[in-house]
TILOTI-910355 format. One record per residue: x, y negated, z negated of N, C-alpha, C, O, CB in turn; residue in three letters. Coordinates in Angstrom, 2 decimals, always signed. Glycine has a CB too. Example, Ala and Ser with C-alpha at 12.3 -4.5 7.8 and 13.67 -1.06 7.14 Angstrom:
      n.c1      n.c2      n.c3     ca.c1     ca.c2     ca.c3      c.c1      c.c2      c.c3      o.c1      o.c2      o.c3     cb.c1     cb.c2     cb.c3   code
    +13.19     +5.69     -7.80    +12.30     +4.50     -7.80    +13.20     +3.30     -7.80    +14.24     +3.32     -8.46    +11.31     +4.47     -9.05    ALA
    +12.85     +2.25     -7.08    +13.67     +1.06     -7.14    +12.90     -0.03     -7.87    +13.41     -1.14     -8.04    +14.08     +0.60     -5.72    SER
This chain:
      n.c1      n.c2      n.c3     ca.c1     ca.c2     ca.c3      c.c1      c.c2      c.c3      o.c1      o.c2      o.c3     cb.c1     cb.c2     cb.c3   code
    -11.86     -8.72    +23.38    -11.80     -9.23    +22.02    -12.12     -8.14    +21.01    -11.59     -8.22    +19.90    -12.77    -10.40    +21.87    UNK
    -12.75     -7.35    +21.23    -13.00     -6.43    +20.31    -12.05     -5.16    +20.03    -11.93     -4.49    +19.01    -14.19     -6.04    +20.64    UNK
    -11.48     -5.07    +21.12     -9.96     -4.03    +20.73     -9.04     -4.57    +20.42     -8.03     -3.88    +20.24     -9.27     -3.21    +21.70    UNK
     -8.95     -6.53    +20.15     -8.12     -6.60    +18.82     -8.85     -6.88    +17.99     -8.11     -7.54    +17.26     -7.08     -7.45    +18.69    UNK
    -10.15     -6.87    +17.35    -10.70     -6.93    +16.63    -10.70     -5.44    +16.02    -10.67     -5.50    +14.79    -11.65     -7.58    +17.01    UNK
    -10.71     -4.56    +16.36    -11.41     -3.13    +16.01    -10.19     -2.26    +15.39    -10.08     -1.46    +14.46    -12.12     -2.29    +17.52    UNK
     -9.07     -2.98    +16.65     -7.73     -1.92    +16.35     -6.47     -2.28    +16.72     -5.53     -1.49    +16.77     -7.81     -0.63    +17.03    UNK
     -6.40     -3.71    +17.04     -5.04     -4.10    +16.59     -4.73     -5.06    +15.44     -3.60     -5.05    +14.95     -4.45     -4.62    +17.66    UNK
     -5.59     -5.82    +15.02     -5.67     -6.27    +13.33     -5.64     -5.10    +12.27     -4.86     -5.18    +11.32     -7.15     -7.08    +13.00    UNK
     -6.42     -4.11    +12.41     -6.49     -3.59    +10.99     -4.96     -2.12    +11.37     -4.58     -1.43    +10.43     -8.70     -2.82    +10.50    UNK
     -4.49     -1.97    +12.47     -2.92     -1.67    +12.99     -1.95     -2.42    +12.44     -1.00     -1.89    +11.86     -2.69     -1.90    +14.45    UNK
     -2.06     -3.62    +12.53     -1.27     -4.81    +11.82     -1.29     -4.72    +10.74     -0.17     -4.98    +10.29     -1.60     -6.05    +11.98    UNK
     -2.34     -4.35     +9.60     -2.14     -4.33     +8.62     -2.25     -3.30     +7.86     -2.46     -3.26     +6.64     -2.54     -5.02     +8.36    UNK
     -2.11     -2.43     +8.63     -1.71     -1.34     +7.73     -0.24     -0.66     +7.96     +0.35     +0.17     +7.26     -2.79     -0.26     +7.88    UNK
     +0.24     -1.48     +9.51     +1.96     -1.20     +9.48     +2.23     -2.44     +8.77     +3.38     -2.09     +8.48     +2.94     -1.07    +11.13    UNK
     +2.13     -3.76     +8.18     +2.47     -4.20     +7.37     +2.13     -3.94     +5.66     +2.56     -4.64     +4.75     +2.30     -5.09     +7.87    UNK
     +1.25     -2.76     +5.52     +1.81     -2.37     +3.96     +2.15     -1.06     +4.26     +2.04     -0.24     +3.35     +0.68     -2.44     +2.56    UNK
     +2.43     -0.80     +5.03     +3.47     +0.49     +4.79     +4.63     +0.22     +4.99     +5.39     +0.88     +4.28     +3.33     +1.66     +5.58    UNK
     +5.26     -0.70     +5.86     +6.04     -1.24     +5.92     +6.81     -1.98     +4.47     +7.93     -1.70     +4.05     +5.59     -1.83     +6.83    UNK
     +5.95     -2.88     +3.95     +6.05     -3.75     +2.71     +6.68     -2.49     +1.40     +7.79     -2.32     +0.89     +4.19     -4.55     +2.31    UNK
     +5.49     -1.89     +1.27     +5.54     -1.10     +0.34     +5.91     +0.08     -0.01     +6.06     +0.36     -1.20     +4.89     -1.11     +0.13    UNK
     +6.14     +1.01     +1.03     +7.10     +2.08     +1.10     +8.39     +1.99     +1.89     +9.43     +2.34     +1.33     +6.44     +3.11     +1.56    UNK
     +8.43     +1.61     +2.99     +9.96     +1.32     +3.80    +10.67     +0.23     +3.26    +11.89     +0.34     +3.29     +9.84     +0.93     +5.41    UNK
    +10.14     -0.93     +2.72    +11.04     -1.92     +2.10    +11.23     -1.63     +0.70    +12.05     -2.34     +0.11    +10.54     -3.32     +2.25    UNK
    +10.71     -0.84     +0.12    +10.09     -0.72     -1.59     +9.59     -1.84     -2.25     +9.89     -2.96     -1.85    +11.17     -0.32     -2.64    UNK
     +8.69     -1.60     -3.44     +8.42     -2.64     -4.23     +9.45     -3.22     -5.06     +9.08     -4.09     -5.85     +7.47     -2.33     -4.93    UNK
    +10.54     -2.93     -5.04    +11.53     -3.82     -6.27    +11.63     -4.79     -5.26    +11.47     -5.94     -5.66    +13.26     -3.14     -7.01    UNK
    +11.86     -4.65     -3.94    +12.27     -5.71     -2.91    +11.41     -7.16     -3.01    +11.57     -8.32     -3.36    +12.06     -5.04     -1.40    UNK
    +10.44     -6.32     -2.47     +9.29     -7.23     -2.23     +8.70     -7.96     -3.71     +7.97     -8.95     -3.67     +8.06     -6.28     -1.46    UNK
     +9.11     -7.33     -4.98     +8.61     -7.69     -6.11     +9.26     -9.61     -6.09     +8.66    -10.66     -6.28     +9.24     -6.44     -7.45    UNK
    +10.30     -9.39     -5.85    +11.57    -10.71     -6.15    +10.84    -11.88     -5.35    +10.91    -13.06     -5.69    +13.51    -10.36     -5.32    UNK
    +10.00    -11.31     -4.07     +9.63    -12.26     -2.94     +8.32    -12.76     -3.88     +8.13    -13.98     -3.89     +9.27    -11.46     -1.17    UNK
     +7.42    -11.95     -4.65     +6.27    -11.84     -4.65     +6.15    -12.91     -6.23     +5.19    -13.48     -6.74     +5.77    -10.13     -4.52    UNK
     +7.27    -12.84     -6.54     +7.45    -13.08     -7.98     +7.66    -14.61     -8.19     +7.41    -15.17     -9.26     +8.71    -12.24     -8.56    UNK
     +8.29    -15.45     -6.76     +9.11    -16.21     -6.17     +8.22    -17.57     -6.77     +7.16    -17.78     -6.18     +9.32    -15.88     -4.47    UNK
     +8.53    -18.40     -7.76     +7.11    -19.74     -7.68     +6.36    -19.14     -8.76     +5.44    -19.90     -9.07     +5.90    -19.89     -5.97    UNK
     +6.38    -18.25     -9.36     +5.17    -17.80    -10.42     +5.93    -17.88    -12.00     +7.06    -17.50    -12.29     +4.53    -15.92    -10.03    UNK
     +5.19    -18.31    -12.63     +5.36    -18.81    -14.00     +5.88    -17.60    -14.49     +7.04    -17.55    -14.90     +4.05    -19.38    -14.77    UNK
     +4.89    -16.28    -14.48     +4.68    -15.20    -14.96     +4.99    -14.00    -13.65     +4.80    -14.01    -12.43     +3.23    -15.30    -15.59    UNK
     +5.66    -12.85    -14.79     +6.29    -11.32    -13.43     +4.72    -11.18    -13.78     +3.93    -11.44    -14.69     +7.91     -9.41    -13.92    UNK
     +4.78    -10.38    -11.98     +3.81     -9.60    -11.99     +3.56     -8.49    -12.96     +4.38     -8.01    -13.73     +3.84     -9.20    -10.97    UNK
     +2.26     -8.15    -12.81     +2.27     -6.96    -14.39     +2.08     -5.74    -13.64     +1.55     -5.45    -12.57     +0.73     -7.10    -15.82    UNK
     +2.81     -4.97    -14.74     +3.16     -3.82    -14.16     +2.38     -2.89    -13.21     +3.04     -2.10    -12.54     +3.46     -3.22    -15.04    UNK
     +1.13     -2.90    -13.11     +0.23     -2.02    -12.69     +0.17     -2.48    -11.14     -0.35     -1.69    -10.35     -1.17     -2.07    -13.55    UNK
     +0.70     -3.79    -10.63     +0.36     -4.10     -9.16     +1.30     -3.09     -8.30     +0.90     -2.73     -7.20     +0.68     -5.79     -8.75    UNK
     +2.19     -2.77     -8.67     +3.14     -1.85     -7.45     +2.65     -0.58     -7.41     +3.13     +0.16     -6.55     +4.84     -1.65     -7.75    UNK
     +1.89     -0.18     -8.07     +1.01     +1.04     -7.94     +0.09     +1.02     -7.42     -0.23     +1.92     -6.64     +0.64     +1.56     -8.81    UNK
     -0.82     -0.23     -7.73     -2.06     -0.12     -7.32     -1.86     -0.49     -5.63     -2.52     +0.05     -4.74     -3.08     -1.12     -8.27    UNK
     -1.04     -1.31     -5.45     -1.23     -1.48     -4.28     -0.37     -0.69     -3.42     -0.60     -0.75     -2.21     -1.20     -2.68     -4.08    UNK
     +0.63     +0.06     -3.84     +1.23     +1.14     -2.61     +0.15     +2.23     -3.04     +0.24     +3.08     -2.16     +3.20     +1.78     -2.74    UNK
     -0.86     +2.64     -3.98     -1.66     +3.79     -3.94     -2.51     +3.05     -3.96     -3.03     +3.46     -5.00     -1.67     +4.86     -4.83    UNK
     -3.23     +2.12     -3.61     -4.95     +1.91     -3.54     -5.05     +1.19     -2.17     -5.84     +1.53     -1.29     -5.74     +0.80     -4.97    UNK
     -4.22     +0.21     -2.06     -4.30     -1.15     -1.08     -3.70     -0.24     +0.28     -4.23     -0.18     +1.40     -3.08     -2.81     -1.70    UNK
     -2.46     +0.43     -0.18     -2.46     +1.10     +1.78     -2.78     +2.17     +2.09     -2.57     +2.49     +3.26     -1.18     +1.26     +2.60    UNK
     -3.45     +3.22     +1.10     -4.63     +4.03     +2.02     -5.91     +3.35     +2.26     -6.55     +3.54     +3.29     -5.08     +5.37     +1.34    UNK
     -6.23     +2.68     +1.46     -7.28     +1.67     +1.81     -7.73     +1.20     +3.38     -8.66     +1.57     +4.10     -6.80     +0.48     +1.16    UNK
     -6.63     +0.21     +3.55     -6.21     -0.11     +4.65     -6.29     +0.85     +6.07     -6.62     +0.57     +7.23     -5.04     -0.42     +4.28    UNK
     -5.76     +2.31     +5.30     -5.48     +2.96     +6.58     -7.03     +3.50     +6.45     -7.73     +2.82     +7.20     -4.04     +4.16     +6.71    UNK
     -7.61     +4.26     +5.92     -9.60     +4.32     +5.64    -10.10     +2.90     +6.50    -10.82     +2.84     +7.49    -10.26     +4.05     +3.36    UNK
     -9.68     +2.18     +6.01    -10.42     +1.13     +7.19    -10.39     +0.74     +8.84    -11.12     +0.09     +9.59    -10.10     +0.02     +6.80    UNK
     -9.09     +1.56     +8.99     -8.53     +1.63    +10.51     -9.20     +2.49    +10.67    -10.23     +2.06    +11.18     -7.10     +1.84    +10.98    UNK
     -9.25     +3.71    +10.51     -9.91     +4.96    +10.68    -10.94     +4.61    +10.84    -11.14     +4.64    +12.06     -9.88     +5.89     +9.81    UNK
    -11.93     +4.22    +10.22    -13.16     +3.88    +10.08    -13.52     +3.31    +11.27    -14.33     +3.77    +12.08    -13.37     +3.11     +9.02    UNK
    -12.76     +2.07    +11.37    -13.17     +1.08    +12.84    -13.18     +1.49    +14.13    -13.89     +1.09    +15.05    -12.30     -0.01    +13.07    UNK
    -11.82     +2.80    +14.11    -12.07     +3.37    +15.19    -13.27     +4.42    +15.35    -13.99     +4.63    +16.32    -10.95     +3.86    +15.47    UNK
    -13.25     +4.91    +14.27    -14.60     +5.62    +14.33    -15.98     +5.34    +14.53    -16.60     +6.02    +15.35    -14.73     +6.06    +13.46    UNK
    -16.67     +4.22    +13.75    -17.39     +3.82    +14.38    -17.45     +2.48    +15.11    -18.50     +1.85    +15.22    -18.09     +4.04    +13.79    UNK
    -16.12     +2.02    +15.67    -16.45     +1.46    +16.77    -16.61     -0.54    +16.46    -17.25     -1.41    +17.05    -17.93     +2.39    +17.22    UNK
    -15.61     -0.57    +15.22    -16.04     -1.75    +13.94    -16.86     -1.91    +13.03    -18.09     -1.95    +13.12    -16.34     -2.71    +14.22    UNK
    -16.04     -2.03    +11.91    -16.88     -1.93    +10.30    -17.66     -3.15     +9.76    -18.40     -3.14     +8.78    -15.76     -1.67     +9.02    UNK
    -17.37     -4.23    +10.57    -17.76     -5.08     +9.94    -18.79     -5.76    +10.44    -19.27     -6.70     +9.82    -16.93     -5.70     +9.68    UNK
């Protein structure tokens, strides 16, 4: 349980925003994301989250393997 806890969840999610956000691009995913909402997203989310949210992500994989789970 703990080697999918440690390192195939936070694997999962960091090939799903790299995936999302650089191999699919954000105009793609914007249309999906946008889908049901009154209001477009504002401008600052496709940045913040292909530059904050998936190195983030990948710092947190790193991390878990390093010491062994962060949480």
């Amino acid at each position: 349980m703990d080697f999918v806890t440690i390192l195939v969840t936070p694997f999962g999610a960091v090939f799903g925003a790299i995936s999302v956000y650089y191999v699919l691009g954000f105009k793609e995913i914007k249309k999906e994301l946008e889908e049901g909402r009154k209001s477009p997203l504002p401008a600052w989310y496709g940045p913040v989250a292909k530059y904050v949210y998936v190195p983030l992500t990948v710092v947190v994989f790193i991390l878990g393997i390093i010491y062994k789970g962060i949480g």
